[in-house]
C-alpha positions as CSV (number, residue, x, y, z in Angstrom):
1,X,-55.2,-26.2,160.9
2,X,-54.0,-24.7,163.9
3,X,-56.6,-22.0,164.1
4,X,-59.3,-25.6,164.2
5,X,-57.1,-26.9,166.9
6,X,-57.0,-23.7,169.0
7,X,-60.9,-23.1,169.2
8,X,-61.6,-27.0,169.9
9,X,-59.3,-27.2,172.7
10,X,-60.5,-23.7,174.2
11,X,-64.1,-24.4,173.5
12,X,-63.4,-27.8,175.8
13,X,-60.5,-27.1,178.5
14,X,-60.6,-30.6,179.8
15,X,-58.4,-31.6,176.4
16,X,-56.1,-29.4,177.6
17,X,-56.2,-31.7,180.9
18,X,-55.8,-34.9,178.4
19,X,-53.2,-33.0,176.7
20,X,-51.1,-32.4,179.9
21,X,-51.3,-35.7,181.3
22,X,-50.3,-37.5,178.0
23,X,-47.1,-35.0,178.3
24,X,-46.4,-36.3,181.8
25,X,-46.9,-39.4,180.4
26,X,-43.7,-39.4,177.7
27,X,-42.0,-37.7,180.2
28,X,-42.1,-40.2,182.8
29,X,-40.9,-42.7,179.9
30,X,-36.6,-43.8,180.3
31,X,-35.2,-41.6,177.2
32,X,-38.3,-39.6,176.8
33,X,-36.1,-37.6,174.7
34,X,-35.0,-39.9,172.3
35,X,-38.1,-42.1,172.1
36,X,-39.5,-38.6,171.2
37,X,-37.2,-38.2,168.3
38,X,-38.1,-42.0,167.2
39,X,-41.7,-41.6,167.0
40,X,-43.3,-38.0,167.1
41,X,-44.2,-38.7,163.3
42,X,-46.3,-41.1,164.1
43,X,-48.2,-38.0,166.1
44,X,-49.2,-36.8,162.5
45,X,-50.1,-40.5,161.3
46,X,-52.6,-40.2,163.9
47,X,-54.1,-37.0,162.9
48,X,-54.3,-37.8,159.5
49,X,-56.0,-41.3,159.6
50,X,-58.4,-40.3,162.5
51,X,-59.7,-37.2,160.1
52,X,-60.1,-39.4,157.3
53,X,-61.9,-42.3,159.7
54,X,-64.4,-39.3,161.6
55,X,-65.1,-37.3,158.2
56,X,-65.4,-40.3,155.8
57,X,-66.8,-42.9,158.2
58,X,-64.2,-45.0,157.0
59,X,-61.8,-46.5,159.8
60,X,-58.4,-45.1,160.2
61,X,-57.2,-48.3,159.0
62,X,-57.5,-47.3,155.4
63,X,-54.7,-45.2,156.5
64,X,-53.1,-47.0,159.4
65,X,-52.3,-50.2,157.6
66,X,-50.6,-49.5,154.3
67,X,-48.3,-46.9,156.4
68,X,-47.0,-49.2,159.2
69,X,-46.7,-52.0,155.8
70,X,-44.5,-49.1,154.1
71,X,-41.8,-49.2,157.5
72,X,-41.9,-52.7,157.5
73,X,-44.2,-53.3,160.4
74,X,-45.3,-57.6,161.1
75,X,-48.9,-58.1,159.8
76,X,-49.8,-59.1,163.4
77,X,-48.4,-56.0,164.7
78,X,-49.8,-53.9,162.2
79,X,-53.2,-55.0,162.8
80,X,-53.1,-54.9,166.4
81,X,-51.7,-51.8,166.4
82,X,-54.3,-49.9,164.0
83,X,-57.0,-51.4,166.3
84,X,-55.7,-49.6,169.3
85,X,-54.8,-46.1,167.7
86,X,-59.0,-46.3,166.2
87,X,-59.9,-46.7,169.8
88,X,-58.7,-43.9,170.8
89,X,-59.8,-41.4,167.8
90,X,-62.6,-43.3,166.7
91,X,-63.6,-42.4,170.3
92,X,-62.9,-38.5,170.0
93,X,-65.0,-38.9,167.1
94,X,-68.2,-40.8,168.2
95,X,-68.0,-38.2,171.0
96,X,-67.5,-35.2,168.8
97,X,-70.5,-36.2,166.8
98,X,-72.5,-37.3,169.4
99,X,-72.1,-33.9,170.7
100,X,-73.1,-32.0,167.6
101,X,-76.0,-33.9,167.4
102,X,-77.6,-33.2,170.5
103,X,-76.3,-29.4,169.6
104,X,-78.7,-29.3,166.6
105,X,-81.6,-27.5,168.1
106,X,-79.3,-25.0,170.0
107,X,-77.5,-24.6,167.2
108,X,-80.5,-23.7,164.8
109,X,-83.0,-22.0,167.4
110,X,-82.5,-18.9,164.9
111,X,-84.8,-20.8,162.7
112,X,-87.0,-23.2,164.6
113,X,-88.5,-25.2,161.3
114,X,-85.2,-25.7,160.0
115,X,-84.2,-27.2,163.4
116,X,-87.3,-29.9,163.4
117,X,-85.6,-30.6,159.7
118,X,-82.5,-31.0,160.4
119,X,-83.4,-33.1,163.5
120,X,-86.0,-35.3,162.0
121,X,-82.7,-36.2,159.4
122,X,-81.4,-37.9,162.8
123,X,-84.2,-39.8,164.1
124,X,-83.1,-43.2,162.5
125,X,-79.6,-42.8,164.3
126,X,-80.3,-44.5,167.4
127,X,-81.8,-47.0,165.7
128,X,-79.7,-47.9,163.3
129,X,-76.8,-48.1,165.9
130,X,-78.8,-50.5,167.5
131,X,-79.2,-52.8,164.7
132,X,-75.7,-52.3,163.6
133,X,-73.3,-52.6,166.6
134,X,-74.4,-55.5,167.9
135,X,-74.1,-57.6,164.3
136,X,-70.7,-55.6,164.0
137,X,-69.4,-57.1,167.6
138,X,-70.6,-60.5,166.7
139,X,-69.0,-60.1,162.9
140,X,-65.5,-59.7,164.6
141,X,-66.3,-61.7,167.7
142,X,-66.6,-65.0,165.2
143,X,-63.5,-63.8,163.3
144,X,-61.2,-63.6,166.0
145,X,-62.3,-66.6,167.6
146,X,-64.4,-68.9,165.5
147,X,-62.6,-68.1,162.3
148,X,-59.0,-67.4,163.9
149,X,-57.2,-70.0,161.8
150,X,-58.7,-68.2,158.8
151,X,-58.4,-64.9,160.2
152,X,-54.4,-65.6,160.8
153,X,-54.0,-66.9,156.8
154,X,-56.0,-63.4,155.8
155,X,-53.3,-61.5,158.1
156,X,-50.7,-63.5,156.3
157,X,-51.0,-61.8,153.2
158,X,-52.6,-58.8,154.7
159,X,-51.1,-56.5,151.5
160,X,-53.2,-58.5,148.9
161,X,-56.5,-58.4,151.4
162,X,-56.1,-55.0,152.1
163,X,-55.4,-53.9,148.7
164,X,-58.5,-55.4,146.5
165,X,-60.5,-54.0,149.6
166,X,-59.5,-50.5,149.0
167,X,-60.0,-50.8,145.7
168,X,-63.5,-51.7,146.1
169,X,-63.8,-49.0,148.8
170,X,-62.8,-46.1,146.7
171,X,-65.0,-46.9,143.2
172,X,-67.8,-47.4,146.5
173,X,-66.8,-43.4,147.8
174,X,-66.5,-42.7,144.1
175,X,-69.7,-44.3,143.6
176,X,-71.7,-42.4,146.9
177,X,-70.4,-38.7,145.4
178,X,-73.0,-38.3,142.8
179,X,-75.9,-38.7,145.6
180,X,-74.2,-36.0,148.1
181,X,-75.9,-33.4,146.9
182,X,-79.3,-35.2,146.6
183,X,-82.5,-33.1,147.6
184,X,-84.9,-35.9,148.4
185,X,-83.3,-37.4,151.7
186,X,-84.7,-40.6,153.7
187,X,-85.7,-40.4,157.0
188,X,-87.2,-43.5,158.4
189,X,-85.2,-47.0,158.5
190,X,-87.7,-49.7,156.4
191,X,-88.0,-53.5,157.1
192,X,-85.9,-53.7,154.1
193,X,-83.2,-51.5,155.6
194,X,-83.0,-53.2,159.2
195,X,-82.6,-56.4,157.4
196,X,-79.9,-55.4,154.9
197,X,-77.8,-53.3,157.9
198,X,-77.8,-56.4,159.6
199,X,-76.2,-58.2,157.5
200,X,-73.8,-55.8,156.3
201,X,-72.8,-54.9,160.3
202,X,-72.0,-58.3,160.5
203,X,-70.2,-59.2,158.0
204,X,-68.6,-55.7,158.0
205,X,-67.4,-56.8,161.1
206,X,-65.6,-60.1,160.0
207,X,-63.5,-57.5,157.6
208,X,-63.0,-55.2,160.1
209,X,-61.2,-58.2,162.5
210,X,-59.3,-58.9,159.3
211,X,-58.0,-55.8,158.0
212,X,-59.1,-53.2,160.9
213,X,-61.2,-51.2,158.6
214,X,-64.3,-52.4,157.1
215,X,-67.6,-52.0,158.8
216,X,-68.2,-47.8,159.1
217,X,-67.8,-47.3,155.2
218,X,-69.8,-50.0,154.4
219,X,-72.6,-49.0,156.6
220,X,-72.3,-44.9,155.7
221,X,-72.4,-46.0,151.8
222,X,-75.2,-48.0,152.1
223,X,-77.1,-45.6,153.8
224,X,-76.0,-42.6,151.6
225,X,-77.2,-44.6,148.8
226,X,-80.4,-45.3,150.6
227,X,-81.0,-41.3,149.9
228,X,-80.2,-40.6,154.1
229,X,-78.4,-37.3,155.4
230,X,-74.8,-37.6,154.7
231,X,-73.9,-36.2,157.6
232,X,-76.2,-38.4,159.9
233,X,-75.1,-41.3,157.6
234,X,-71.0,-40.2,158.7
235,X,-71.8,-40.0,162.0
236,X,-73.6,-43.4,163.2
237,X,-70.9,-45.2,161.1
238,X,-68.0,-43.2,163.2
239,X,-70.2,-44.0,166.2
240,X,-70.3,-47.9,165.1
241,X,-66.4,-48.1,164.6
242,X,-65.8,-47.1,167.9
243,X,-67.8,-49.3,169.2
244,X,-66.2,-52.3,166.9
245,X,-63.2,-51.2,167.3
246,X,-63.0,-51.3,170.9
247,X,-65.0,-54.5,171.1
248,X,-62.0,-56.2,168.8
249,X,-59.2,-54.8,171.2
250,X,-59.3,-57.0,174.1
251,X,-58.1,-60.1,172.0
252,X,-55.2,-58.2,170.8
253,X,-54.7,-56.8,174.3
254,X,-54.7,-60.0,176.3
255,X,-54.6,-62.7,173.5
256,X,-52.0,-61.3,170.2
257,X,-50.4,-59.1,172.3
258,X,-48.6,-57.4,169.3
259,X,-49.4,-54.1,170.2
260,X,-46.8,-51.2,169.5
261,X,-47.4,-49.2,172.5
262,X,-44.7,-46.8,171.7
263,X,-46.7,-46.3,168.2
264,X,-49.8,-45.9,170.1
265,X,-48.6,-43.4,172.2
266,X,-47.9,-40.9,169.7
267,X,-50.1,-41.9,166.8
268,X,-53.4,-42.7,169.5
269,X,-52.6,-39.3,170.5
270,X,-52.5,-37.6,167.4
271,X,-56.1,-39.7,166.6
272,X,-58.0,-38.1,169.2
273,X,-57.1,-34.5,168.2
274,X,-57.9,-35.5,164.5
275,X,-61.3,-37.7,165.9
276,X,-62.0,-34.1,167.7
277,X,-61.6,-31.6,165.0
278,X,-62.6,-33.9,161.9
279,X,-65.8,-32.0,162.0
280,X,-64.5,-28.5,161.8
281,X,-62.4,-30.1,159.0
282,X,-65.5,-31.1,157.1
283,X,-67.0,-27.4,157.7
284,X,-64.0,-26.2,155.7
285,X,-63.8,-28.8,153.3
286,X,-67.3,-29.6,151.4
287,X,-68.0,-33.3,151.9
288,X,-67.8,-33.9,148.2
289,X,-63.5,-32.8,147.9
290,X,-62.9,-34.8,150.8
291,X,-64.1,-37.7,149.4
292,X,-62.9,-37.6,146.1
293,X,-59.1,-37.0,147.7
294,X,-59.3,-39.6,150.2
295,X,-60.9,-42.3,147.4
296,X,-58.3,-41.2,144.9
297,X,-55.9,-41.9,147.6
298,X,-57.3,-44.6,148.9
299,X,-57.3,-46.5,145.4
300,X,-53.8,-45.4,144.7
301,X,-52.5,-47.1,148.1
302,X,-55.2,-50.5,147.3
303,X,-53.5,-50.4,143.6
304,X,-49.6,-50.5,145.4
305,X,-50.7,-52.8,148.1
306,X,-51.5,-55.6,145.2
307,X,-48.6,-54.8,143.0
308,X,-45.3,-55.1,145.9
């Protein structure tokens, strides 16, 4: 791990810039010191849930939520608070991906067929962003606002909620495994598909208000069943959460107002260093390992979510 973080924060010196300011930050806090000491785990919560969320195309609420419900954490506050952590490593993420897709041809020029191949298994990106993220900011947009009552009585018994949804989550991961090593990929979005992203984006969305996870798994196992790139399919659903998430932050920013700041501090940190080296993480994990331990987690935390 610490051989991934040195070569992504010397390969791009302006984290070390981001890095540097955050520490001026803290440090410019009354009782740095001790509000150090309080919360520098939550440094590592970050890490962890923004890997999972940028690798999986799962939001980091999968891990986010059940945490901050382990210390006790309001509903409201948990929720609020997942939202603004994903905006900042959902963020390193869309970025980090973006990036190695436009790095595809640079990075294949040693073979120039394999490059067309591997860039023709990105062509439907765009435009499946362009179907999904506008359905997906609509999906929570109604949530928040013209399902609010509902979407405060879903928040009420947030552990239930959370935990059938995980369930279904994991046998969905566990489901998508079996077509990760598939030869015959999909490369072109059908009627069929636009129609059917649509609707999942949106109501994908509506979850994703409720429970702050939701819309970017959905999406990436849909497609990976669809018989698209699995890599491709991980990376317009990371791209899609970020822009979700940060389209659902503004209520709780100026409206909830239950954000944990000192949380986000430490944990939003620790989510863009995982958001930025979750791809390095998947080069030295195969896809199919990660999966199976995050859904085998995953399942285990929606299975003690419904039971306490």
């Amino acid at each position: 791990m610490l051989t991934i973080l040195r070569r992504a924060f010397s390969s791009h010196p302006y984290r070390a810039t981001i890095a540097t300011c955050w520490l001026i930050l803290i440090f410019s806090i009354p009782n740095s010191f001790q509000i150090i000491f309080d919360y520098v785990g939550f440094l590592f919560v970050g890490i962890v849930g923004a890997i999972f969320a940028n690798s999986t195309g799962a939001g980091g609420g999968v891990v986010f939520v059940p945490f901050f419900n382990q210390v006790d954490m309001q509903n409201t506050v948990s929720i609020a608070t997942s939202f603004a952590i994903q905006c900042c490593g959902m963020t390193a993420g869309a970025l980090t991906w973006h990036h190695h897709r436009q790095s595809l041809g640079i990075d294949n020029n040693a073979n120039t067929n394999k490059a067309i191949s591997e860039d023709a298994q990105w062509l439907y990106v765009n435009k499946g962003l362009l179907i999904t993220i506008p359905f997906s900011i609509l999906g929570v947009l109604i949530a928040q606002f013209g399902l609010s009552e509902y979407t405060q009585q879903m928040q009420t018994s947030l552990h239930v909620a959370f935990g059938v949804f995980s369930i279904l989550l994991a046998i969905a991961i566990y489901g998508s495994i079996p077509l990760l090593k598939s030869r015959k990929l999909t490369k072109n979005l059908l009627p069929i598909d636009i129609l059917l992203l649509s609707v999942i984006a949106f109501f994908g969305g509506i979850i994703t208000a409720w429970l702050s996870v939701g819309v970017g798994e959905l999406v990436a196992v849909y497609l990976i069943l669809r018989g698209f790139n699995v890599t491709s399919a991980i990376a317009l659903a990371v791209i899609l959460s970020a822009f979700t998430v940060w389209s659902a932050i503004f209520h709780h920013l100026f409206i909830s107002q239950a954000i944990y700041w000192h949380v986000l501090l430490f944990a939003g940190a620790g989510a863009i260093v995982g958001g930025t080296v979750a791809k390095r993480v998947v080069l030295y994990f195969s896809v199919v390992k990660l999966k199976l331990f995050f859904a085998t987690w995953v399942l285990i935390m929606g299975i003690t979510g419904l039971i306490t």
